[in-house]
N, C-alpha and C positions, 0 to 999 in steps of 0.2 A: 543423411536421410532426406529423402527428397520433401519439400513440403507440400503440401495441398492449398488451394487458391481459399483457403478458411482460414479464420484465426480464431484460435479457443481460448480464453480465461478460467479457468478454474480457480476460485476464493475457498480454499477449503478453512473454514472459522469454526469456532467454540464452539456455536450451537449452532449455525445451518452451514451450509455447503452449494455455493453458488455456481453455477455455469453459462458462459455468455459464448454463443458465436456469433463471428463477424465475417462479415466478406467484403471486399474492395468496391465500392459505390461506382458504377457504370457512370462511363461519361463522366470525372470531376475531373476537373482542370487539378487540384490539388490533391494531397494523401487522404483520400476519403475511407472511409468506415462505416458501413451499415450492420445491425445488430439486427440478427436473421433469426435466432433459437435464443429460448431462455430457459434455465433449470434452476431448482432448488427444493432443499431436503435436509429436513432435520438431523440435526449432527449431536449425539450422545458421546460421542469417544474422545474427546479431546477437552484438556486442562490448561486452559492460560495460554491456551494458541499452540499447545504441543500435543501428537496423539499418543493414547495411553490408552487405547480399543485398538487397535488396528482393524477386525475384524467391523465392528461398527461405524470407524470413517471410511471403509471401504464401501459399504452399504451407500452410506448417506452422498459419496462419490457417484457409484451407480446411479443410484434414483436420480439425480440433479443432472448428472451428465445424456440419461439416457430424455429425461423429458423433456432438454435442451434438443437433441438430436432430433426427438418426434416433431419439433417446430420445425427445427433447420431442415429436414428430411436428407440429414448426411450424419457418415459413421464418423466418430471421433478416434482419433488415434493419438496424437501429438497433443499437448498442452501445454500451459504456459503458469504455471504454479505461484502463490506465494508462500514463501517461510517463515511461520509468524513467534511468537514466543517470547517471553522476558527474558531467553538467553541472547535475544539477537545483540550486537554489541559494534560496534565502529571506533576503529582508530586510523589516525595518520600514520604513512609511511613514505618511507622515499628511497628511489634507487637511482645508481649513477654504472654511467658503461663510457667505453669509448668507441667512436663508431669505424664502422666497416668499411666502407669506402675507399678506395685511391684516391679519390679528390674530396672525402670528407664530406661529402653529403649525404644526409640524413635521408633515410630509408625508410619503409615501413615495417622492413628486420627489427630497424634497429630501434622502434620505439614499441614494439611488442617486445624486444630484446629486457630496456629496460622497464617498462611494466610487471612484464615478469619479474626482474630479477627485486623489485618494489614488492612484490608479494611476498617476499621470505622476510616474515617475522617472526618471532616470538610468541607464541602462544600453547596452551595447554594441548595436551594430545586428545582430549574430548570435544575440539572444538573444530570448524572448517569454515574456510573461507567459500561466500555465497555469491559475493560480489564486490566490485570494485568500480571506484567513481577516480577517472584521471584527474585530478585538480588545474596541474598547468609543470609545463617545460623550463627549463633552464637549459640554453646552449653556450659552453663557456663562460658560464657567471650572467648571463643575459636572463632576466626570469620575465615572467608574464605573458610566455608562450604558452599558447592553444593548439598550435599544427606544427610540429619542429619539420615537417617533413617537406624535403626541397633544400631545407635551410646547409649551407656548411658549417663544420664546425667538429672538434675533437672530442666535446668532452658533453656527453647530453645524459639532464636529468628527469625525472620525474615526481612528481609530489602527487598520494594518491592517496584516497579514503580507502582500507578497506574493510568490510561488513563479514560479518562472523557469526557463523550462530551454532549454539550446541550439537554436535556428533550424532548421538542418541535421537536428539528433534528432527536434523536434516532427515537419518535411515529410515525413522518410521514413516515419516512422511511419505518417503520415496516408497516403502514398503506398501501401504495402504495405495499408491496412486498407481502400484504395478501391478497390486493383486486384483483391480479393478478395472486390468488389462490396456491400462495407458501408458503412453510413453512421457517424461517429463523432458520436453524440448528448450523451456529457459526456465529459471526460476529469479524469482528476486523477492524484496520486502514488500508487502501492505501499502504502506505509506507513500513509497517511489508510485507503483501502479496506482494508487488511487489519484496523485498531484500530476498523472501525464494527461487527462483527460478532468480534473477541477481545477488545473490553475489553466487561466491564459499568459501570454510570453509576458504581459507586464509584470504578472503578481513572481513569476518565476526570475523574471529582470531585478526587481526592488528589493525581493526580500519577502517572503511569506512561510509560515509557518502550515504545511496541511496536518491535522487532527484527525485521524481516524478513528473513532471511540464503537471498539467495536464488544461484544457480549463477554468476553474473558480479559482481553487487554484492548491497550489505546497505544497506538501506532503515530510518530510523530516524526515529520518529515522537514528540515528547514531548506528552504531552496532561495539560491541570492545569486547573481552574476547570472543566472541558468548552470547555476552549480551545486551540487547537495552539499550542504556546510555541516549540515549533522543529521544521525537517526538516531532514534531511543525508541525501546519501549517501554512502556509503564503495564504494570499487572493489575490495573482498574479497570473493571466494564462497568456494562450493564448490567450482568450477571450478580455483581457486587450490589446494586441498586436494588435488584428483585428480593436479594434475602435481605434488605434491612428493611424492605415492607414485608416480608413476611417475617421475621421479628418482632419488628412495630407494631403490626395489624393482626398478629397469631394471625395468620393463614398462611394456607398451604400455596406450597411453590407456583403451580400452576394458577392460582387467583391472585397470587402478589403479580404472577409477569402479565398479565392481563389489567388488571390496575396501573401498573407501569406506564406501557400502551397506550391506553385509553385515556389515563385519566391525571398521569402524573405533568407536571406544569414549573415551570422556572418565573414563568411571570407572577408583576407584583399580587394580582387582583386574586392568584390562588392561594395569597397570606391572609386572606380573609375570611372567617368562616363563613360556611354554605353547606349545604348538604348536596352529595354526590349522588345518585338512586341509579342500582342497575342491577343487570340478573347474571349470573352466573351458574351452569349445569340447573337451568332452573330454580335455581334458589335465589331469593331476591337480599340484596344487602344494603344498607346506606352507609357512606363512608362523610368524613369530615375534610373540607378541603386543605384546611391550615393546619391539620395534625397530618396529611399526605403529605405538604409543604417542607413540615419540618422535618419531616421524615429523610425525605431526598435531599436535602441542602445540604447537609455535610458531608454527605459523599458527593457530591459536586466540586464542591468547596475543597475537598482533598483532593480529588482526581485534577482540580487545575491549579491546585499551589505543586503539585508534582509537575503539572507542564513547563510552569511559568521554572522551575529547580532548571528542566531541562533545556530550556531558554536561557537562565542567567549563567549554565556551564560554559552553552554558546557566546555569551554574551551577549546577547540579544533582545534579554528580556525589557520590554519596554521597548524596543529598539528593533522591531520590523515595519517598515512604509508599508510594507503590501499587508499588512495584518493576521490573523488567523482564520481558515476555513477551516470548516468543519464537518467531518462528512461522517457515513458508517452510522447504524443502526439509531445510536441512543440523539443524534446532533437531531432526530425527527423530531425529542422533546420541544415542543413550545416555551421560548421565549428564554433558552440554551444563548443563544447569541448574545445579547443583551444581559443575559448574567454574568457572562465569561468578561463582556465588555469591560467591566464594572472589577473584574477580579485582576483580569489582567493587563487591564489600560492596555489595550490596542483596540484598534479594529475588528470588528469580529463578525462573520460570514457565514451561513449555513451553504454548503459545494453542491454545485449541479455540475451534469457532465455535461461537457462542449465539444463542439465539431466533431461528433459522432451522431449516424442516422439512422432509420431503419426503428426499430419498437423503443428504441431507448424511452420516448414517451410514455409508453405504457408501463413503466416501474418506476418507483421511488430511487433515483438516480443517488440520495444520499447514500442508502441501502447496497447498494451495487456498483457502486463506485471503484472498487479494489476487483472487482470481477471485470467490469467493463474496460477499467486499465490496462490488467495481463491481457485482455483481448489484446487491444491494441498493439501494446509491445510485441506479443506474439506476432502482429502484421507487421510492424518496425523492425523485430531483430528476425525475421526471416525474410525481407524482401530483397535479400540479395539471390537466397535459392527459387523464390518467383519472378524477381525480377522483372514485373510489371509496372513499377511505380519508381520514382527518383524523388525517396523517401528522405534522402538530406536532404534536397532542395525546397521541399514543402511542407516538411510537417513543424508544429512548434515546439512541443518535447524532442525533438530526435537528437539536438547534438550532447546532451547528458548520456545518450545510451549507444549513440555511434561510437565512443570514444569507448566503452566497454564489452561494445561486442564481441571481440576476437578474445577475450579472456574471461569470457562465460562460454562461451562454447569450449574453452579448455577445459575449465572447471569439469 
């Protein structure tokens, strides 16, 4: 399918449903990206990042997609999806070929050859492979290859992440994004699209953890070498945070997520009582700052002793130079950084998006960060059918996803 000189992100989440277009920045010497249309729209159908409406995430698809289009003043056809969900799951694999060649050199047969043949694992018949991260090459017992290709040699492996997410989540997904008359042209995780446009090549170099904490789950991405070392997701939002103030505070859903918002705080000074004063549907309330306080802290305090779980799997914990960013909905919390600090001795960063142009200003970049991503990638893994940009050469995220292009477009 032919591409169009646009690139679309679709975040379709818990509870809203984002849309970003982009289009190629005139004139830049490098892979540029300006951010032309924006859409979003409350999302009712979906449970823990999987749809359970279809008719309802197709709605909130609509609305977000079409009032993205009314900025950009272009139609949408092709999109760039993320698969979100506590089924999503990652494991190592590896495969070994022998190569083709009369004189034994290494093709680009014959490393989609063994990629592919790395992809035949083990796994439940409910489940499907979404994507794959190439780790590195072995040619004849030689490891720590990146490019086998050119190289000679008989006997060539590959060692590879791949990422997996429930049957049932991928269909509906795809279900809800067709019946809203789009086509899903890539797809990938959360966490990947939101770290291609919040980390720069250092934090991607060193070792960085990105944190997406988004309304139903948190989305956790480790990236080191400029290689994904692991994905999780954890089934803690915000969402969780809304009803233990509405618990807490007997109120109803809608005034606990508006207190959330407004008024919920991770810093010290909100452990101290004060009085809160504010209106609601006209009715006016006072709240206590240090009983808001304590309300929110344990569910913090749980949602990052699960991060930090998912860190010591890696082994990591304690043990990233580039620290944790933080992006996605709930990281807007006040003084979020500095708690987590404290929780889980690193570094800790709230994510804005970089080297991307055009309105990105005008929105909460932590917020849109996993929408502004798929944009991108959508410009990354389709610039070979534009082919107006020499996107390995310039961009800083690109060799994580050049290296699995050809095996998402099989998918």
């Amino acid at each position: 399918m032919q591409k169009t000189p646009y690139f679309i992100g679709l975040d379709v989440g818990t509870s809203t449903v984002r849309c970003v277009i982009g289009m190629p920045e005139q004139h830049s010497a490098d892979f540029g990206v300006s951010v032309i249309g924006i859409g979003k729209a409350e999302n009712s159908g979906m449970r823990k990042g999987c749809v359970s409406h279809v008719e309802d995430v197709t709605r909130a698809i609509g609305e977000a997609v079409s009032e993205a289009e009314r900025m950009a003043g272009i139609r949408v056809r092709d999109v760039t999806v993320n698969v979100n969900g506590a089924s999503i799951g990652a494991q190592m694999s590896s495969g070994m070929i022998s190569t083709n060649s009369p004189d034994r050199t290494i093709t680009r047969e014959d490393v989609d050859r063994v990629e592919e043949q790395a992809t035949v694992i083990n796994m439940p018949n409910n489940r499907d492979i979404i994507q794959i991260f190439t780790k590195g090459y072995r040619v004849d017992g030689q490891d720590n290859i990146k490019d086998p290709i050119g190289m000679q040699g008989v006997r060539l492996e590959a060692d590879i992440l791949v990422v997996t997410a429930g049957l049932q989540c991928i269909r509906s997904l795809n279900d809800a994004v067709g019946a809203a008359q789009l086509h899903v042209a890539e797809r990938t995780v959360s966490s990947v699209a939101a770290a291609e446009v919040a980390l720069d090549r250092r934090q991607k170099e060193s070792g960085t953890a990105l944190v997406d904490i988004g309304a139903g789950t948190t989305n956790i991405a480790i990236i080191e070498d400029g290689e994904i070392v692991t994905l999780a997701v954890i089934p803690i939002g915000g969402q969780h945070i809304t009803h233990d103030l509405a618990i807490g505070l007997k109120a109803d859903l809608g005034l606990a997520e508006k207190i959330k918002i407004e008024f919920a705080s991770l810093k010290q000074d909100a452990a101290v009582s004060h009085k809160i004063s504010f209106k609601h549907d006209g009715v006016a309330y006072e709240l206590d700052s240090a009983r808001l306080y304590n309300i929110i802290v344990p569910r913090f305090e749980e949602l990052l002793e699960e991060i930090d779980k998912v860190f010591a799997k890696a082994k990591r914990s304690r043990r990233l130079p580039g620290g944790v960013v933080f992006v996605g909905g709930v990281a807007n919390t006040p003084g979020l950084a500095d708690f987590a600090r404290d929780q889980l001795e690193l570094h800790t960063q709230i994510g804005k998006v970089t080297h991307i142009g055009g309105m990105v200003d005008t929105i909460k970049s932590t917020e849109y960060a996993t929408a502004i991503g798929l944009m991108s990638l959508d410009g990354i893994l389709g610039m070979d059918e534009l082919n107006t940009h020499n996107a390995k050469d310039h961009h800083e995220g690109i060799d994580m996803f050049t290296k699995i292009k050809n095996i998402i477009k099989r998918k």
